[in-house]
C-alpha positions in Angstrom: -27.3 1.1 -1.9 -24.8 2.8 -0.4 -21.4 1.2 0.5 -17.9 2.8 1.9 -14.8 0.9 1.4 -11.2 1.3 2.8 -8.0 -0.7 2.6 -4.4 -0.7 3.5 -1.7 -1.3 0.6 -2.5 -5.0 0.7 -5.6 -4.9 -0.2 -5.7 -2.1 -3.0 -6.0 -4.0 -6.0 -8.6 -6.1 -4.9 -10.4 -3.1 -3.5 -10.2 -1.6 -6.6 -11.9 -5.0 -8.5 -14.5 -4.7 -6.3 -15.2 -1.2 -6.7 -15.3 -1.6 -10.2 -17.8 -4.4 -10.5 -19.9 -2.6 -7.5 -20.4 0.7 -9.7 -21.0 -1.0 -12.8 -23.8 -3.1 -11.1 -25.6 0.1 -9.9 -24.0 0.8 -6.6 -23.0 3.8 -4.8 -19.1 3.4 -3.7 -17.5 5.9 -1.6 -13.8 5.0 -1.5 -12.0 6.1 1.4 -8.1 4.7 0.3 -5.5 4.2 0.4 -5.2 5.1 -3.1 -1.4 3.7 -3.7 0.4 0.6 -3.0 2.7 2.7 -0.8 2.7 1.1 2.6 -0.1 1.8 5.4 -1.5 1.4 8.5 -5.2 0.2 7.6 -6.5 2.0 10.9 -5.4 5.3 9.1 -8.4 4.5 6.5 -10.6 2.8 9.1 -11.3 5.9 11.1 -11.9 7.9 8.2 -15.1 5.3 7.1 -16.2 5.0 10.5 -17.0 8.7 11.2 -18.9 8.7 7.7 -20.8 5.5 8.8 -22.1 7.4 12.6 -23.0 10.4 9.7 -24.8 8.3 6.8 -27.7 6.5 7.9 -27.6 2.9 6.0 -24.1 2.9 4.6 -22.9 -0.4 4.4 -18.8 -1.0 4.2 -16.3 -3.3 2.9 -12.8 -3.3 4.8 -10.1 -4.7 3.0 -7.0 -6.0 5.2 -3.5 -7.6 4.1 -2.4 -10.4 6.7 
């Protein structure tokens, strides 16, 4: 399985927890940031996995959003 994840700054190092665990159980990650705990706007990221998702049939997603 496919899955596409994003974040803002809040969410990187849980992001990157789950990435890990998701790759070593056999999955496919495509990680589309942020990539630093400098601070974001999450819709920045967003928009970036949604126009993968309208080009990869089947991709599922995990967003990943401070509050």
């Amino acid at each position: 399985m496919k899955i596409a994840m994003a974040c803002d700054h809040g969410g990187l190092r849980l992001k990157n927890v789950l990435k890990d665990y998701l790759e070593a159980n056999g999955y496919i990650v495509e990680d589309f940031g942020t990539y630093s705990e400098d601070s974001c706007d999450y819709p920045d990221y967003a928009g970036k996995r949604l126009l993968v998702d309208r080009a990869i049939e089947g991709l599922s997603y995990v967003e990943l959003v401070s509050v």
